[in-house]
C-alpha positions in Angstrom: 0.0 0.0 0.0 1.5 3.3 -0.8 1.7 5.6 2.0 1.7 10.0 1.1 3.0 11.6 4.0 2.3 15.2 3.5 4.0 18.6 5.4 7.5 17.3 5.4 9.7 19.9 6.2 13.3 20.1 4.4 15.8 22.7 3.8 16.4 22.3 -0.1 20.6 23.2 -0.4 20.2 26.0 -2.3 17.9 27.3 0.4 20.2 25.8 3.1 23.8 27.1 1.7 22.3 30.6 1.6 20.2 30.4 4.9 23.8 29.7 6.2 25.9 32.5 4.4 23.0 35.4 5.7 22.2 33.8 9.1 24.8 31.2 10.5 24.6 32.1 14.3 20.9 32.6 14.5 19.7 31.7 17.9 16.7 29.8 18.9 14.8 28.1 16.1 17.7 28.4 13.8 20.2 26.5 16.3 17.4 24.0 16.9 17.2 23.0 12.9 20.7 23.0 12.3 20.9 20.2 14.6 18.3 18.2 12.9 20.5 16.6 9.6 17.3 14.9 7.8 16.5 19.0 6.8 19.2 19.2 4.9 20.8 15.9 4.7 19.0 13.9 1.5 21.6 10.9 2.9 19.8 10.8 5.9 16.5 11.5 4.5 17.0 8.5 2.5 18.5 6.6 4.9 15.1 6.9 6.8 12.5 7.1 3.8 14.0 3.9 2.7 12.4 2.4 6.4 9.5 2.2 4.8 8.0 0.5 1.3 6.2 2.9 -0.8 6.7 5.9 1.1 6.8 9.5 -0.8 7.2 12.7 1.0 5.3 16.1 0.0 7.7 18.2 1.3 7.2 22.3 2.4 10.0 24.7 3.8 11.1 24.3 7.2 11.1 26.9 10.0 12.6 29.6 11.1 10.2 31.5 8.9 11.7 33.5 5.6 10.7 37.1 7.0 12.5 36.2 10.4 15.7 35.9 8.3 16.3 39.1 7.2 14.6 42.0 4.9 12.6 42.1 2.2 15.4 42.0 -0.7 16.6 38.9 1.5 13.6 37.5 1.7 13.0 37.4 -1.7 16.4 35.8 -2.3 15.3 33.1 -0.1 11.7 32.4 -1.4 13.5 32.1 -4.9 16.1 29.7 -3.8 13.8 27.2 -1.6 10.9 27.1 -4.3 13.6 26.9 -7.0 15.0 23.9 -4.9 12.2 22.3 -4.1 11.3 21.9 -7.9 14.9 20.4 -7.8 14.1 17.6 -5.7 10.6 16.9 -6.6 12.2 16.6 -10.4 15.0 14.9 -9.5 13.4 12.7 -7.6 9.5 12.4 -8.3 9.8 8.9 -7.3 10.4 10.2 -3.2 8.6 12.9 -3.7 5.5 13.8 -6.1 5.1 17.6 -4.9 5.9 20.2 -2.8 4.1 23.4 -1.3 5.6 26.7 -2.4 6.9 29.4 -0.3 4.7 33.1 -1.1 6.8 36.3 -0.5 
C-alpha cells in the first residue's frame, strides 16, 4: 500500500547554503534546525524514507520562517532559492517525492 506523508519539512541546499551564508549564528529556532541533519541531509532522508515501502514525501520549507531571516530583498532571495530547490528535488526525484508546497513572499 502506498503511504503520502504530507508537510514534510526540508531545507532544499540552495535554500540551506544561503540560509547559512545570511544567518549562521541565529539563535533559537535556527540552532534547533541545524541540529536536525534529515533537513538538509537527502543521505539521511533517505536513509530513513527507505524504512519504509512505498513511502513518498510532499515536502514544504522548514522553519525559522523566511521574514524572520532578514529583509525584504533577503527575503526574496530566499523564497526564490527554496521554491527553485524544491522543484529540484521533486524533479530529480519524483519517485520520493510527487510535490511540494511553495513558499509566497
Amino acid at each position: 500500500m502506498q503511504k503520502l506523508d504530507i508537510f514534510n519539512h526540508i531545507f532544499p541546499k540552495p535554500f540551506y547554503d544561503l540560509m547559512m551564508k545570511i544567518a549562521p549564528g541565529l539563535e533559537d529556532m535556527g540552532k534547533r534546525v541545524r541540529g536536525v541533519p534529515m533537513l538538509h541531509d537527502l543521505d539521511e532522508r533517505f536513509r530513513v524514507m527507505d524504512r519504509f515501502e512505498d513511502y513518498q514525501q510532499i515536502l514544504c520549507l522548514a522553519s525559522p520562517p523566511i521574514e524572520a531571516l532578514g529583509d525584504r530583498d533577503i527575503a526574496v532571495q530566499l523564497t526564490r532559492a527554496a521554491n527553485d530547490g524544491m522543484a529540484e528535488l521533486i524533479e530529480k526525484y519524483p519517485e520520493r517525492f510527487p510535490g511540494f508546497v511553495a513558499s509566497s513572499r
